[in-house]
C-alpha positions as MATLAB code, in Angstrom:
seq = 'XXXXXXXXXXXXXXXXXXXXXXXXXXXXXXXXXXXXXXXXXXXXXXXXXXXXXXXXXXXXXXXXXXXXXXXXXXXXXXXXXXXXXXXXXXXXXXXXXXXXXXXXXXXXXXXXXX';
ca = [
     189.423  -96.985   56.276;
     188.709  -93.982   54.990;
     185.327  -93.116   52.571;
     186.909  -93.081   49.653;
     188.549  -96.277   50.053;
     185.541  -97.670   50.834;
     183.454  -96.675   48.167;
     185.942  -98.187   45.623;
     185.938 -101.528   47.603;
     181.723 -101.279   47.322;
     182.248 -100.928   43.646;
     184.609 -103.054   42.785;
     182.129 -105.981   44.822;
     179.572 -104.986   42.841;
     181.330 -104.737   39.371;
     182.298 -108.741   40.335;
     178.923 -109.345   41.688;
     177.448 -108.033   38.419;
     179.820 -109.317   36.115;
     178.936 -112.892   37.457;
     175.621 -112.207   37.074;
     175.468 -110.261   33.706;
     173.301 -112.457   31.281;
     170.112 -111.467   34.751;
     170.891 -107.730   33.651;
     171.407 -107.142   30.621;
     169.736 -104.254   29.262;
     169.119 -103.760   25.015;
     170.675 -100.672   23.793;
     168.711  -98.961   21.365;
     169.775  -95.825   19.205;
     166.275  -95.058   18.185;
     167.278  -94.696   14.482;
     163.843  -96.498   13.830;
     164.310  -98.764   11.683;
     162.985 -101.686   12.831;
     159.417  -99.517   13.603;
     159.640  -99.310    9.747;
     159.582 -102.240    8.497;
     157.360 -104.427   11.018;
     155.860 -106.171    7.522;
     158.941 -108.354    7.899;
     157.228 -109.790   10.753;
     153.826 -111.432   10.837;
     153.539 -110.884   14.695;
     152.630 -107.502   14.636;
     151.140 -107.307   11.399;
     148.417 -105.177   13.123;
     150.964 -102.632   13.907;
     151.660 -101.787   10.300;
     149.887  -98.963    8.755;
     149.845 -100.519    5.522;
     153.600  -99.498    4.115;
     155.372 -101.345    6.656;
     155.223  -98.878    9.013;
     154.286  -98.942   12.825;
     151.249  -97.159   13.532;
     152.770  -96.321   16.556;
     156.244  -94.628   15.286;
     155.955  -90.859   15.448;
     157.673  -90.688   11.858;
     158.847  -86.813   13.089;
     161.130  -88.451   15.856;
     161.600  -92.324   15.162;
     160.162  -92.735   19.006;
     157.090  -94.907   20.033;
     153.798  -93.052   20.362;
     152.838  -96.250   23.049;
     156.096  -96.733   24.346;
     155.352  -97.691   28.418;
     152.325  -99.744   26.695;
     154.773 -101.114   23.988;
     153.863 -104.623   22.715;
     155.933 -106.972   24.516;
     157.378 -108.318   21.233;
     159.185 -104.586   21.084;
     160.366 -105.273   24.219;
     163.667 -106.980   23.605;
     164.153 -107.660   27.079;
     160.152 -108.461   27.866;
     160.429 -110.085   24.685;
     163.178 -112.573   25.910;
     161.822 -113.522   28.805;
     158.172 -114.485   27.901;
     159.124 -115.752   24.335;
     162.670 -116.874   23.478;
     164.636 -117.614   27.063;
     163.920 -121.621   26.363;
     165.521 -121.011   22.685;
     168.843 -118.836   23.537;
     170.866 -116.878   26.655;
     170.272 -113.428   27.138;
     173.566 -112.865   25.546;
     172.650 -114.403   22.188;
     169.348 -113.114   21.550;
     170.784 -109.313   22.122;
     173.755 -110.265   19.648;
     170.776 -111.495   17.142;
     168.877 -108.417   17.941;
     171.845 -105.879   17.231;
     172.840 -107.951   14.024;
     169.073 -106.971   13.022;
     169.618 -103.634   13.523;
     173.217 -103.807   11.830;
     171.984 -105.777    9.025;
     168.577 -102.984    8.923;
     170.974 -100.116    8.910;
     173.441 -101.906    5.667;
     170.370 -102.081    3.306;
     168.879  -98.500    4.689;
     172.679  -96.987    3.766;
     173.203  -98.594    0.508;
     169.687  -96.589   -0.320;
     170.691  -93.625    0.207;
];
């Protein structure tokens, strides 16, 4: 069998073997609009976070990233965030659907602003 053959039979196995196994590796895509870093007063876990306008004290405000961002809370985790706090509650698969319809739903009020 030739190499190129047998590179599309290794990933083909491991599209299967990951498909099967999807909800272990799913990873949270964020677009780093920034949003949610700006309005953390609509959550009373990381009410020390906010600067006092709803803002993270952590979000450079110049570049919507995370001035902490390795040493991110674990609640801004989503995937950390799953695992130690919500995995008895909902799959993998549901609590990323909840997540993006936060950031869809964040996004809808932010455009009808502007």
């Amino acid at each position: 069998m030739n190499e190129k053959k047998l590179q599309g039979r290794r990933k083909a196995i491991l599209k299967i073997f990951f498909a099967e196994r999807q909800v272990n590796f799913l990873k949270f895509k964020c677009d780093e609009c920034g949003l949610c870093c700006r309005h953390i007063d609509r959550s009373s876990l990381l009410k020390d976070f906010d600067s006092g306008d709803g803002v993270c004290k952590f979000l450079n405000t110049e570049t919507n990233l995370c001035k902490i961002y390795k040493d991110r809370p674990d609640f801004c985790n989503v995937e950390v965030g799953y695992r130690k706090f919500f995995s008895d509650i909902y799959t993998e698969e549901e609590f990323f659907r909840l997540n993006y319809k936060a950031c869809d739903l964040l996004k809808a009020e932010y455009d009808k602003r502007e």
